[in-house]
LOMAR-471106 format. One record per residue (C-alpha): residue in one letter; x, y, z. Coordinates in nm, 4 decimals. Layout:
% residues N
<'a'; <X; Y; Z>>
...
% end
This chain:
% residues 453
<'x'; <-1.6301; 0.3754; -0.1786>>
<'x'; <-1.3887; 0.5263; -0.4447>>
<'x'; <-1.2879; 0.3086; -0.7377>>
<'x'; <-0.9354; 0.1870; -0.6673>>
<'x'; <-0.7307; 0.3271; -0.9548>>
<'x'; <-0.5011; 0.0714; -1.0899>>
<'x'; <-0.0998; 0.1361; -1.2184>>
<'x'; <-0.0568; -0.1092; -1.4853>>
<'x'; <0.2177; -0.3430; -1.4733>>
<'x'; <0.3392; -0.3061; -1.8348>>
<'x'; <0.6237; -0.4960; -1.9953>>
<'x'; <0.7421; -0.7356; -1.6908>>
<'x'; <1.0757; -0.9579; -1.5820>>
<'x'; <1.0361; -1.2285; -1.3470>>
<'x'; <1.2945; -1.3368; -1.0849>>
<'x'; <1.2776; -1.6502; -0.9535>>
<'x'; <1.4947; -1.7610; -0.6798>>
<'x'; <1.5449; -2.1402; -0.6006>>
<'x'; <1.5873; -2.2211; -0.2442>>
<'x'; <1.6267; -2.5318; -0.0915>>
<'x'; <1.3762; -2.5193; 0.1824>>
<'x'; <1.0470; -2.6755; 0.1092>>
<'x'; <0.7926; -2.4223; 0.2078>>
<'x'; <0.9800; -2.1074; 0.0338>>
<'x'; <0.9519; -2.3423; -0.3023>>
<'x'; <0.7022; -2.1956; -0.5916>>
<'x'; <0.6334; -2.2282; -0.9261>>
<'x'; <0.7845; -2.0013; -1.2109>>
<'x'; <0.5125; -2.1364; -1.4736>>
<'x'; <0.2509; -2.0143; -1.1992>>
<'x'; <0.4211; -1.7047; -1.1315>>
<'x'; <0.4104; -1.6613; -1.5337>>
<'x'; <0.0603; -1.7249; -1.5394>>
<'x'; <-0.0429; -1.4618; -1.2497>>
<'x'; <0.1648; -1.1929; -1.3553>>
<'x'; <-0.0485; -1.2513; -1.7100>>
<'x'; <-0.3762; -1.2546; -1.5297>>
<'x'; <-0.2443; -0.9474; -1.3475>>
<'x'; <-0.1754; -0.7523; -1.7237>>
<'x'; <0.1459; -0.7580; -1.7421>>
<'x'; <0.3297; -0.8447; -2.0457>>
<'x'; <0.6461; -1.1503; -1.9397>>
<'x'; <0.9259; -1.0800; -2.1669>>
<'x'; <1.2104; -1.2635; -2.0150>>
<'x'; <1.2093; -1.4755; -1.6757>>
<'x'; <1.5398; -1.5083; -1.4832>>
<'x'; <1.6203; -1.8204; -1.2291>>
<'x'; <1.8943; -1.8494; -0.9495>>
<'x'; <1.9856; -2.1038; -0.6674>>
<'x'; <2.0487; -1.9514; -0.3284>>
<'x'; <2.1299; -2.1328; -0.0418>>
<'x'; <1.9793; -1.8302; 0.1927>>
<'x'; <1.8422; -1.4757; 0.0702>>
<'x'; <2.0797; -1.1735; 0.0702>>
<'x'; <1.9379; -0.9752; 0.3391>>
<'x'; <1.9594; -0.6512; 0.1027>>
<'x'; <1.8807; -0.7611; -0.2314>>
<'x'; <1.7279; -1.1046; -0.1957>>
<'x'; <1.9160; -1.2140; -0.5006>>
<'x'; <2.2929; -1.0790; -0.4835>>
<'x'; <2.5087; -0.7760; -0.6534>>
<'x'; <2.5104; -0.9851; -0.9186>>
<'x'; <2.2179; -1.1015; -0.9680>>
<'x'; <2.1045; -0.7095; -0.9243>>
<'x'; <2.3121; -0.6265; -1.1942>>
<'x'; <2.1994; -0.9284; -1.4520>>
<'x'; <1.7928; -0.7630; -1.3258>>
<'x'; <1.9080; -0.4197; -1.4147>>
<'x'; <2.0658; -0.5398; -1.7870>>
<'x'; <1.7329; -0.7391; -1.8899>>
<'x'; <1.5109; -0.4284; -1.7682>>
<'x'; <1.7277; -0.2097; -2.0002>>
<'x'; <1.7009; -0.4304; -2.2541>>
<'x'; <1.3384; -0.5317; -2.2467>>
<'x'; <1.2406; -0.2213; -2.1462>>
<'x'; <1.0771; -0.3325; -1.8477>>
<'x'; <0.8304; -0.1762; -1.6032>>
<'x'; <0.8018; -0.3940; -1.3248>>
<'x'; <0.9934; -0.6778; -1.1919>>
<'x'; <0.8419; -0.9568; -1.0240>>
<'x'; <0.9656; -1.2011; -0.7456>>
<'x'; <0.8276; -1.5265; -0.6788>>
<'x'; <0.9102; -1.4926; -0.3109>>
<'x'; <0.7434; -1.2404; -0.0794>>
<'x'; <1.0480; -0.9441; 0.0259>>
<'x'; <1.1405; -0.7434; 0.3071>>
<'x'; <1.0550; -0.3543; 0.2873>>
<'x'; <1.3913; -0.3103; 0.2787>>
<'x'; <1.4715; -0.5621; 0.0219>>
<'x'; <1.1934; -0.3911; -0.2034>>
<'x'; <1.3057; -0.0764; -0.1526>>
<'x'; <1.6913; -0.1503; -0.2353>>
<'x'; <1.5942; -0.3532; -0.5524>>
<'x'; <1.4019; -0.0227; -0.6508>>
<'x'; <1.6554; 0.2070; -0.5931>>
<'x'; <1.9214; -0.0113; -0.7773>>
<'x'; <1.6619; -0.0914; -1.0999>>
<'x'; <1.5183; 0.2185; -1.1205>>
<'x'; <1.1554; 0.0618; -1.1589>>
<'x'; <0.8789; -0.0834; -0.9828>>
<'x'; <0.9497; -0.4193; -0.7983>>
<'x'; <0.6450; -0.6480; -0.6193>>
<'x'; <0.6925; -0.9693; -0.4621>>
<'x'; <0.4063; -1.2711; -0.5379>>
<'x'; <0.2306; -1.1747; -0.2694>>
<'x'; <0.1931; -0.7938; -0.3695>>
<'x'; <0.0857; -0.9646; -0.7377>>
<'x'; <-0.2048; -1.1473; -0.5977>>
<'x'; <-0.3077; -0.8679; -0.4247>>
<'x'; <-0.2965; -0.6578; -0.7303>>
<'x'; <-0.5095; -0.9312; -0.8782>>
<'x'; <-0.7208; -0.9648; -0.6372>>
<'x'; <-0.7868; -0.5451; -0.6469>>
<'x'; <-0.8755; -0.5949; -0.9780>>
<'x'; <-1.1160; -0.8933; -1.0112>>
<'x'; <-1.3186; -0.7435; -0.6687>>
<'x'; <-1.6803; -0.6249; -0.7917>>
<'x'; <-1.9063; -0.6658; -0.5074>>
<'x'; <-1.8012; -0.3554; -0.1884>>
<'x'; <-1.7658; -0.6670; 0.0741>>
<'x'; <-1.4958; -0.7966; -0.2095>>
<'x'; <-1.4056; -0.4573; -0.2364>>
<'x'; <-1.3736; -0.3790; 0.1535>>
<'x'; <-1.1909; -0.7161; 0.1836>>
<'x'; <-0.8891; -0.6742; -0.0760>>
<'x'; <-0.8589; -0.3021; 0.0744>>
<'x'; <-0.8037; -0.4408; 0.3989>>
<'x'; <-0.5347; -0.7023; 0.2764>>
<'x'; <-0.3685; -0.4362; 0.0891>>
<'x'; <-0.3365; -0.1756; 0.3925>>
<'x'; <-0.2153; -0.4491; 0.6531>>
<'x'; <0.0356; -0.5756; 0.3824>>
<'x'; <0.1240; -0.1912; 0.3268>>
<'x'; <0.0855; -0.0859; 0.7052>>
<'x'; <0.4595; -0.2192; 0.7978>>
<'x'; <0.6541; -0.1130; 0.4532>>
<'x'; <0.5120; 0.2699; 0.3513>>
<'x'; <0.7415; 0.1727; 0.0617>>
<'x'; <0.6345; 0.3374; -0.2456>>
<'x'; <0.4898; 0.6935; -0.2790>>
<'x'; <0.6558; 0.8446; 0.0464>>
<'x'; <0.8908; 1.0670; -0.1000>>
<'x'; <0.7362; 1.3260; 0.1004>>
<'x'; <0.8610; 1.2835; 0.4023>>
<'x'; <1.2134; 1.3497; 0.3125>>
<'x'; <1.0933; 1.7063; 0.3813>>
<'x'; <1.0088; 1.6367; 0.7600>>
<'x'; <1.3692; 1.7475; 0.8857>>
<'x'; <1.4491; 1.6566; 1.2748>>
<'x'; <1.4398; 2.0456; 1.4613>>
<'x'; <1.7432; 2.1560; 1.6558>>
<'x'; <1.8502; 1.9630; 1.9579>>
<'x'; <1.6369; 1.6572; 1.8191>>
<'x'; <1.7456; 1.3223; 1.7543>>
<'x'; <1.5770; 1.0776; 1.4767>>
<'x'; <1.5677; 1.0652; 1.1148>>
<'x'; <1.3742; 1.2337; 0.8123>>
<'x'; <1.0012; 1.2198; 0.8254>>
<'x'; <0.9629; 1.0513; 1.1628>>
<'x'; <0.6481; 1.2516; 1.2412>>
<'x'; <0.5011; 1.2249; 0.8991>>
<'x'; <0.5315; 0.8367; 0.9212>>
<'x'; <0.3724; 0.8048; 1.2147>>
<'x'; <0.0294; 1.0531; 1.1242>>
<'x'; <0.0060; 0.7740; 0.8038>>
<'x'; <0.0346; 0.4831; 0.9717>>
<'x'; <-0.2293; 0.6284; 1.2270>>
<'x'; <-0.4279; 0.7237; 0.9013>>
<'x'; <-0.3620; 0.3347; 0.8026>>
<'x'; <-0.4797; 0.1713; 1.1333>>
<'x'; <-0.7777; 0.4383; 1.1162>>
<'x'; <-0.9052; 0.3051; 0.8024>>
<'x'; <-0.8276; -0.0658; 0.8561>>
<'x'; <-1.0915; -0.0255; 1.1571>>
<'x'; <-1.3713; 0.1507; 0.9665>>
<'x'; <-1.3362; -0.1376; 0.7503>>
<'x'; <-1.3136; -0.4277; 1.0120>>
<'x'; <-1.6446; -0.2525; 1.1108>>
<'x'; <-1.8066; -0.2142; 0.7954>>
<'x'; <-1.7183; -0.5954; 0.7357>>
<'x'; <-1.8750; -0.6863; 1.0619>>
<'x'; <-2.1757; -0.5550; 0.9156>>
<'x'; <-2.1633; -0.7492; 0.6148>>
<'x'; <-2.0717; -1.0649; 0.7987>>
<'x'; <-2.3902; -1.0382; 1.0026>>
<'x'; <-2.6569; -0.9983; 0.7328>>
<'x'; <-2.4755; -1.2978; 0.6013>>
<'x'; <-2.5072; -1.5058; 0.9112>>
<'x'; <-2.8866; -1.3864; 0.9003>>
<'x'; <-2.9163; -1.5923; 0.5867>>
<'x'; <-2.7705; -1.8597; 0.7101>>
<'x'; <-2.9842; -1.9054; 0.9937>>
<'x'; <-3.2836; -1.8675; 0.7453>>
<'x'; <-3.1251; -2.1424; 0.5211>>
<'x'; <-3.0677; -2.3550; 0.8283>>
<'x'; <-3.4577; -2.2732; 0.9615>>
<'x'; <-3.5680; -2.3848; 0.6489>>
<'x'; <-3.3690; -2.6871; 0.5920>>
<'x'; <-3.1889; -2.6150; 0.3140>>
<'x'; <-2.8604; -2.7470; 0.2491>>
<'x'; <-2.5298; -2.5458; 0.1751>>
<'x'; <-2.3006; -2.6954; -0.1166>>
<'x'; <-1.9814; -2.5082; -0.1382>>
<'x'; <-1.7359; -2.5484; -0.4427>>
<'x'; <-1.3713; -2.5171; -0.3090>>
<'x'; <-1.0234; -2.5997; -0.5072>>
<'x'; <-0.7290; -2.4458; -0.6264>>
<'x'; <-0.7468; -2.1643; -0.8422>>
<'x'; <-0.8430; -2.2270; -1.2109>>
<'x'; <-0.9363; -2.5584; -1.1453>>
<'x'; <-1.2957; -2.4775; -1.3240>>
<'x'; <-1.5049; -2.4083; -1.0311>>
<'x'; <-1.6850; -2.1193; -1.1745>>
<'x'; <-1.7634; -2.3481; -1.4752>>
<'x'; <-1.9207; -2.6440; -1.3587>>
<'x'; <-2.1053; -2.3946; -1.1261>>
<'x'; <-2.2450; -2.1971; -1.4256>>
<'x'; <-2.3238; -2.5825; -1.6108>>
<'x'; <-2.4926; -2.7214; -1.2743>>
<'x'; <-2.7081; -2.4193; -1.2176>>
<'x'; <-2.7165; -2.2805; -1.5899>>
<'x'; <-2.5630; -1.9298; -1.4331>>
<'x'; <-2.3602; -1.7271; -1.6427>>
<'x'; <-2.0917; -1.6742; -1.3605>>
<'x'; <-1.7651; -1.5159; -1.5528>>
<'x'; <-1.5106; -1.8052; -1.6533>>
<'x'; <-1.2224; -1.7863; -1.7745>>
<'x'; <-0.7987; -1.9685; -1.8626>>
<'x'; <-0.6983; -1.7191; -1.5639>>
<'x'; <-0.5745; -1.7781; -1.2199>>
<'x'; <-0.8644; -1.5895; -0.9995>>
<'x'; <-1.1133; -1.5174; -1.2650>>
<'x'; <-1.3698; -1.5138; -1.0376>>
<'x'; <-1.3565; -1.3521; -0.6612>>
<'x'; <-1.6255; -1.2353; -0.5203>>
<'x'; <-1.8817; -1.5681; -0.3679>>
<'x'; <-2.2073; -1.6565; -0.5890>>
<'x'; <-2.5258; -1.8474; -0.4733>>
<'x'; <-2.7725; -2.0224; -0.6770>>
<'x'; <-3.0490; -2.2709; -0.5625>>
<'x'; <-3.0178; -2.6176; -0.7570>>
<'x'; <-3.2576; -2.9337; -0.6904>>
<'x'; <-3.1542; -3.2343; -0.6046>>
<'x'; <-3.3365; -3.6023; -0.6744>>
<'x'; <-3.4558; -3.6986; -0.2959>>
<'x'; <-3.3416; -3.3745; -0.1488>>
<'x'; <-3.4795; -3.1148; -0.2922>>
<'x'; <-3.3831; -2.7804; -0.3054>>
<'x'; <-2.9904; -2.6798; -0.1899>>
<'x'; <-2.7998; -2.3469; -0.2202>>
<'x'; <-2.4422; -2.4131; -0.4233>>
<'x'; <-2.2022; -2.1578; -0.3067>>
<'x'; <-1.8893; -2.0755; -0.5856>>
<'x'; <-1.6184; -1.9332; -0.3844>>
<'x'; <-1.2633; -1.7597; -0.4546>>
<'x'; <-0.9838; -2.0263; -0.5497>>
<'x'; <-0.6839; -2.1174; -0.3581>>
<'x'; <-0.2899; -2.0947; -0.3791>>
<'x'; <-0.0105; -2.2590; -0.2328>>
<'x'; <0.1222; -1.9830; 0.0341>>
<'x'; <-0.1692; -1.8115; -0.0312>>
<'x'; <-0.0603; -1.5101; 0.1710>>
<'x'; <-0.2092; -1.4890; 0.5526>>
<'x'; <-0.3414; -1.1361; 0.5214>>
<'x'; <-0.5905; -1.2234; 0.2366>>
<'x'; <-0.7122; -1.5475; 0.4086>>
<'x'; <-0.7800; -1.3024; 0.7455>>
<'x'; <-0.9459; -1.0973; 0.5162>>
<'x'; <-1.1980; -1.3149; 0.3644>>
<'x'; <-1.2462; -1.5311; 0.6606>>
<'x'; <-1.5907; -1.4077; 0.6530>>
<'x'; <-1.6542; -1.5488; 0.2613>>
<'x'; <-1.4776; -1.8445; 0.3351>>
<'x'; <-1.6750; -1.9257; 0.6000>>
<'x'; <-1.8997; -2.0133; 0.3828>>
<'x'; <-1.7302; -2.3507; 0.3461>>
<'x'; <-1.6929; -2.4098; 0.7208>>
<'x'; <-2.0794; -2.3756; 0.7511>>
<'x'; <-2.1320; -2.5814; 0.4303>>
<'x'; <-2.3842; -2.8793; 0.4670>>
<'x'; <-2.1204; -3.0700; 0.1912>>
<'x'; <-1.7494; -2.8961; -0.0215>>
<'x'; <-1.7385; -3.0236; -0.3387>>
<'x'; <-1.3457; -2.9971; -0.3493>>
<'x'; <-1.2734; -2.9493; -0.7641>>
<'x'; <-0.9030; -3.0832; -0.8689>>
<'x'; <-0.8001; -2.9834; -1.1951>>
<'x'; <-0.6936; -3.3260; -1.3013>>
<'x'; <-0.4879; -3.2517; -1.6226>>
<'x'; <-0.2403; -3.0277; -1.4138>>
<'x'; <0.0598; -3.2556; -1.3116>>
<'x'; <0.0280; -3.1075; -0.9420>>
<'x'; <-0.2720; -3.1919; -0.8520>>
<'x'; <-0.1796; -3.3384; -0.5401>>
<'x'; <0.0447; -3.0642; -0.4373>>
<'x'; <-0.3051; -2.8344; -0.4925>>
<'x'; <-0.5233; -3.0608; -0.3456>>
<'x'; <-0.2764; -3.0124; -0.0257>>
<'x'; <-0.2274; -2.6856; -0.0882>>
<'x'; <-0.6620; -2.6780; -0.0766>>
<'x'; <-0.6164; -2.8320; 0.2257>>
<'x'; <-0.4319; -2.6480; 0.4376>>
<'x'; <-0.6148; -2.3396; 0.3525>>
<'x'; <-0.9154; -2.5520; 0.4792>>
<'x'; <-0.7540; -2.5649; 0.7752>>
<'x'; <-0.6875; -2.2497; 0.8696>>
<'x'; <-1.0673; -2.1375; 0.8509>>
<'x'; <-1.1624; -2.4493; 1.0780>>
<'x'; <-1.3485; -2.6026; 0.7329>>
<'x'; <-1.1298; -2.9133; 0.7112>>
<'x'; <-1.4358; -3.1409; 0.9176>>
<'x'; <-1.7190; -3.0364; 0.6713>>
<'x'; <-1.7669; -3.3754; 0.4453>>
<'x'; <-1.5522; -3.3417; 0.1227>>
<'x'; <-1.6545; -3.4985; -0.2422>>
<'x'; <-1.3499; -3.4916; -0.4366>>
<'x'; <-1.4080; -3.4185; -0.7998>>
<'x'; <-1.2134; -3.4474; -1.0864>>
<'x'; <-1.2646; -3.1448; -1.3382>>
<'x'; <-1.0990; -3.2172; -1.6715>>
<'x'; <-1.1637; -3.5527; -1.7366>>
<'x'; <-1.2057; -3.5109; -2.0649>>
<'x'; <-0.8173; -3.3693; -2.1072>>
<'x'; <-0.7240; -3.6927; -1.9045>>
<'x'; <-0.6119; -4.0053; -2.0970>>
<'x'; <-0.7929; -4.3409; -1.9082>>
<'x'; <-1.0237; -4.1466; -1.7016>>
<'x'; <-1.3614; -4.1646; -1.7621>>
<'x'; <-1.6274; -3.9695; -1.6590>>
<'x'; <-1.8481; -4.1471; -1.3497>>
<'x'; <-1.9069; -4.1933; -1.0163>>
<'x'; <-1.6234; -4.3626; -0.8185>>
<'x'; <-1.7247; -4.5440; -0.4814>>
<'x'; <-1.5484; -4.7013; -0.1996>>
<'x'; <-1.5056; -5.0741; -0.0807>>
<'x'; <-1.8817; -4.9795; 0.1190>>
<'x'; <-2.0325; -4.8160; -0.1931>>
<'x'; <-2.0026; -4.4510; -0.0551>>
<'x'; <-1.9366; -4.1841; -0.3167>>
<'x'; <-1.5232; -4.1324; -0.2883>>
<'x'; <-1.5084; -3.9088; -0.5641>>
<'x'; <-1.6350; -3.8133; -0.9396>>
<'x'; <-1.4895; -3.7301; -1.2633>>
<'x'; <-1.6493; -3.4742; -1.4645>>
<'x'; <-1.6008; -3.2013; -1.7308>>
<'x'; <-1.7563; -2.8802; -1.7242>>
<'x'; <-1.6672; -2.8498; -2.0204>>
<'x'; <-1.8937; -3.1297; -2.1802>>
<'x'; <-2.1249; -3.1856; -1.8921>>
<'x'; <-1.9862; -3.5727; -1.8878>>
<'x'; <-2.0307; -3.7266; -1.5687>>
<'x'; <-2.2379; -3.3952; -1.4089>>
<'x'; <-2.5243; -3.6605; -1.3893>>
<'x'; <-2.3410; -3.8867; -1.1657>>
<'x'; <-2.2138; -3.5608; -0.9686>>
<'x'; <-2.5643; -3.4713; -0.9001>>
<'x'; <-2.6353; -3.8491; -0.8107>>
<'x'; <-2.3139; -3.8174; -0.5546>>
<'x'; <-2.4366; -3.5132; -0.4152>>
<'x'; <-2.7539; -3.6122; -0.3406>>
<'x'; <-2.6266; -3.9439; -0.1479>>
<'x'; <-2.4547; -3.7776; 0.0433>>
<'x'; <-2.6866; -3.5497; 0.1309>>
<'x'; <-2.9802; -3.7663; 0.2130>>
<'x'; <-2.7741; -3.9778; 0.4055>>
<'x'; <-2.8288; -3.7496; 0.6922>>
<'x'; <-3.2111; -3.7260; 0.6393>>
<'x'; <-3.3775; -3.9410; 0.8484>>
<'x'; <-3.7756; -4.0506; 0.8104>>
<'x'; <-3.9695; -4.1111; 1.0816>>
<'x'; <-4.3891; -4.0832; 1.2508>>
<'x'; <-4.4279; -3.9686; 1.5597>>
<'x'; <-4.7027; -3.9686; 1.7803>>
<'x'; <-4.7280; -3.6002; 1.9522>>
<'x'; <-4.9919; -3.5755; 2.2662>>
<'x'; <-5.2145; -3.2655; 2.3617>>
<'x'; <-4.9446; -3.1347; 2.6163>>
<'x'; <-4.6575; -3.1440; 2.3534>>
<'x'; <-4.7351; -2.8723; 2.1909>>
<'x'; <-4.4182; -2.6901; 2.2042>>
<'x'; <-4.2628; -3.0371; 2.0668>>
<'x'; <-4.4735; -3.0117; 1.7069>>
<'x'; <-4.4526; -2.6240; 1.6790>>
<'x'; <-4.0718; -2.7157; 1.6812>>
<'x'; <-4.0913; -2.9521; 1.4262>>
<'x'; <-4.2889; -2.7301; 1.1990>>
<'x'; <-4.0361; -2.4664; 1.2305>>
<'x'; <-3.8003; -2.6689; 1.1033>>
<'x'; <-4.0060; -2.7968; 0.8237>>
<'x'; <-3.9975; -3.1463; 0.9109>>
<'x'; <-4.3396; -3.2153; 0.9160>>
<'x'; <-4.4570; -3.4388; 0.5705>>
<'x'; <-4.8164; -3.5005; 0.6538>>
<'x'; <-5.0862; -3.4736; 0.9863>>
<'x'; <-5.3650; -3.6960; 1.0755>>
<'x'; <-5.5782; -3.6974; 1.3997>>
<'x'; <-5.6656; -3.9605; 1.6853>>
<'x'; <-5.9339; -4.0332; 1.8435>>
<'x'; <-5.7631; -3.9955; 2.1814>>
<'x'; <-5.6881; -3.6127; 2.0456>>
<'x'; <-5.3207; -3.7101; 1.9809>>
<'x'; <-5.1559; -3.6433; 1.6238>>
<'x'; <-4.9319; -3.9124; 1.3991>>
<'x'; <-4.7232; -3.7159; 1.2129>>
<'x'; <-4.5137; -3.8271; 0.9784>>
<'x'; <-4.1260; -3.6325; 0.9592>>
<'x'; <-3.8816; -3.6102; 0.7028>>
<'x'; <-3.5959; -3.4145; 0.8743>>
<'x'; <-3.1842; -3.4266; 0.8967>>
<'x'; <-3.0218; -3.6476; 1.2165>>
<'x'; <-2.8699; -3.3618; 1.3256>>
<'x'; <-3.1846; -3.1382; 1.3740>>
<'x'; <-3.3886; -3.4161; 1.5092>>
<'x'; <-3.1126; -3.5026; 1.7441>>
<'x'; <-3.1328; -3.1149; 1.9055>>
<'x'; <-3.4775; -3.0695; 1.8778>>
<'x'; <-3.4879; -3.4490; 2.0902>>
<'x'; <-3.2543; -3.2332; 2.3385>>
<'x'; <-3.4163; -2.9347; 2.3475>>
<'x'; <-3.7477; -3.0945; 2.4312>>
<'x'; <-3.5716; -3.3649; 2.7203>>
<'x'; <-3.6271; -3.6535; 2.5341>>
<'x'; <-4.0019; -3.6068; 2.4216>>
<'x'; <-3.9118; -3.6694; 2.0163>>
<'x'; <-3.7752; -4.0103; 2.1299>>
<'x'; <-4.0652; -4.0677; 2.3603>>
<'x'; <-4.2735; -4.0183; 2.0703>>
<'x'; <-4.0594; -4.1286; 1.7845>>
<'x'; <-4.2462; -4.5012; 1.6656>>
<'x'; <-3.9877; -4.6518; 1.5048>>
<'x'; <-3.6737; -4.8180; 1.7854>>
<'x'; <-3.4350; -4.6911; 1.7975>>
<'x'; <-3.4714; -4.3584; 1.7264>>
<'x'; <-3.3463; -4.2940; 1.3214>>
<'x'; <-3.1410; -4.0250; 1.4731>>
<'x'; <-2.9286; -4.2240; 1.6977>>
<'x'; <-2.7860; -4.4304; 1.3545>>
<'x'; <-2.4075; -4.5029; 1.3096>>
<'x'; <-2.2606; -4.1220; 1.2419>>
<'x'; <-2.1752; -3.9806; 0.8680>>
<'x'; <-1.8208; -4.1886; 0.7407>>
<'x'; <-1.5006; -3.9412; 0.7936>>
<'x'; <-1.3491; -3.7810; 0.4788>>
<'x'; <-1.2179; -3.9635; 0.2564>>
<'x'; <-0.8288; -4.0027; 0.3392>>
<'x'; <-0.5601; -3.8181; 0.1023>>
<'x'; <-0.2949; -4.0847; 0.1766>>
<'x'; <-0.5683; -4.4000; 0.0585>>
<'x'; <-0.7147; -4.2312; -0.2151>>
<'x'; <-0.3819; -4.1377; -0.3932>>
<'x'; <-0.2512; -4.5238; -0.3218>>
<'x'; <-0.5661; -4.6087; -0.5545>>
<'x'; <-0.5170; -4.3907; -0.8010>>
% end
């Protein structure tokens, strides 16, 4: 695939319209902070209250004409919205400023463009782009002011032009659903190899810049690129870790979250982010020295939510401690001693120790130990416990029947138990059956745990 060729952003002006409805509310400080890790250079940022968008401008004929003065006075390149705009909008506001205008959601695209390095990464920000792109063919059409209705034909300039791109669009967009199915298959492979082998999935989740890539690269001594930027990291990373009474895991660092992150890039990574829907345990990291942390822990949230991953078990932890006044670093359990939630910094390493502890807990909770006593004629019955690795150690009857002794999760036992019609339980020595203990607690509730803090 061709290296995507990038038009820098230059010196930039932001715009950043105040309206009163809740979920068209961002953050200019945020906005500041991705246009920097986009490359652009802020040199002035410009606020108004609306009670409704213009439908042509987004901002006004006056606001337009306030734009145009600080681009000619800055010298600006681009101008930035913090709101996403219409084609038309986009298009007017170029026309009118003479220069490039994006909305946020064409910014984190642009970031995300950049910061790709793997070619899934790289298929999955192309096919963002193009379905963001597929309804606007905004910017480089000039062309098809040449394609001139014939005589006795109705319709505007480049009618038939716009139609062979878009076809070339929804062309491409398929190759690349395809190629992505590809992908998203070898991937499942694995994790039906994890899964046959027992090992557990960790995945990091949070908002973005919350130092996920950091405490991964301190827990598994990786030298995953961190950085101060919003989406310094993209594209997924695995390493395998031990844990005390477990054993070995896979933890899984995965792309950060934004409020509104835009629909079209969650579609397109649904694939990497299922990663946290078919994650054993999320370690959910909250940058706790940013004032809206429980804005992005909702914002986290419903994200979660719309790739099904909201009924994995969650371990909050606090990143940051360290930049916290009266938080310590430790472990932090419930009223029945569960983990609720840890405060560490990746930074320091402080409280990693009790993270690993947490982790573990957790974990194990849903290992269950057990001896079993498997006849002759249940052969099928042990050849499925071997292939799930459950078997700890073998000795032989007289009577030609084996005690084995098992070391396996509730879950697994429970389906193998099913599979076989009841001949684990039959054989299972210890009553009740491990398996058939009280269920894993729920995740911890939002509401509770920010009444304690």
């Amino acid at each position: 695939m061709a290296e995507a060729v990038f038009e820098p952003l230059g010196p930039v002006i932001l715009m950043h319209v105040e309206l009163p409805r809740e979920e068209n509310k961002e953050d200019l400080a945020e906005l500041e902070r991705l246009a920097d890790a986009a490359g652009g250079q802020v040199r002035q940022a410009l606020v108004c209250r609306r009670d409704e968008p213009d439908a042509r401008t987004f901002v006004g004929s006056g606001k337009v004409q306030e734009l145009k003065a600080a681009v000619e006075a800055q010298g600006a390149q681009t101008v930035i919205f913090n709101a996403r705009l219409s084609p038309a909008q986009e298009r007017n506001l170029e026309r009118e400023l003479e220069v490039r205008v994006m909305d946020r959601i064409a910014l984190i695209l642009n970031i995300f463009a950049q910061r790709a390095r793997t070619y899934e990464g790289k298929l999955q920000v192309e096919l963002a782009r193009l379905g963001y792109e597929q309804a606007r063919l905004v910017r480089g059409w000039t062309h098809l002011e040449r394609q001139k209705g014939g005589f006795g034909l109705r319709g505007g300039p480049g009618e038939t032009q716009i139609e062979l791109d878009r076809r070339a669009l929804r062309e491409r967009i398929a190759r690349i659903k395809a190629e992505l199915s590809t992908v998203a298959a070898r991937r499942e492979q694995n994790r039906q190899k994890r899964r046959k082998n027992d090992v557990p999935l960790i995945s990091l989740v949070g908002y973005t810049n919350a130092g996920k890539s950091s405490l991964f690269n301190y827990l598994t001594q990786a030298e995953v690129y961190a950085a101060d930027l919003l989406f310094a990291t993209l594209d997924p990373t695995w390493r395998v870790i031990e844990l005390p009474s477990v054993g070995k895991a896979v933890l899984a660092d995965t792309v950060g979250f934004i409020r509104h992150l835009p629909h079209d890039l969650v579609a397109a990574f649904r694939a990497t982010l299922e990663e946290s829907a078919k994650a054993t345990l999320q370690l959910h990291v909250v940058d706790a020295a940013d004032p809206r942390f429980e804005d992005n822990i909702k914002a986290v949230e419903s994200v979660l939510a719309q790739i099904g991953a909201l009924e994995v078990p969650r371990l909050l932890v606090f990143n940051k401690a360290d930049l916290v006044e009266g938080m310590p670093a430790g472990l932090v359990r419930d009223e029945n001693g569960r983990p609720a939630r840890v405060h560490v910094s990746a930074k320091t390493g402080a409280g990693t120790a009790d993270l690993i502890q947490a982790i573990s807990e957790l974990i194990a909770v849903d290992l269950c130990e057990l001896t079993a006593k498997i006849l002759p004629q249940d052969g099928r019955l042990l050849a499925a416990l071997y292939e799930c690795r459950a078997v700890v150690s073998t000795s032989y009857n007289d009577d030609g029947s084996q005690t084995v002794k098992l070391r396996l999760r509730a879950t697994d036992a429970a389906r193998i138990d099913k599979n076989m019609r009841g001949a684990l339980a039959q054989a299972c020595q210890e009553q009740p059956a491990p398996w058939l203990a009280p269920e894993l607690p729920q995740n911890l509730d939002l509401s509770a745990f920010l009444q304690q803090s």
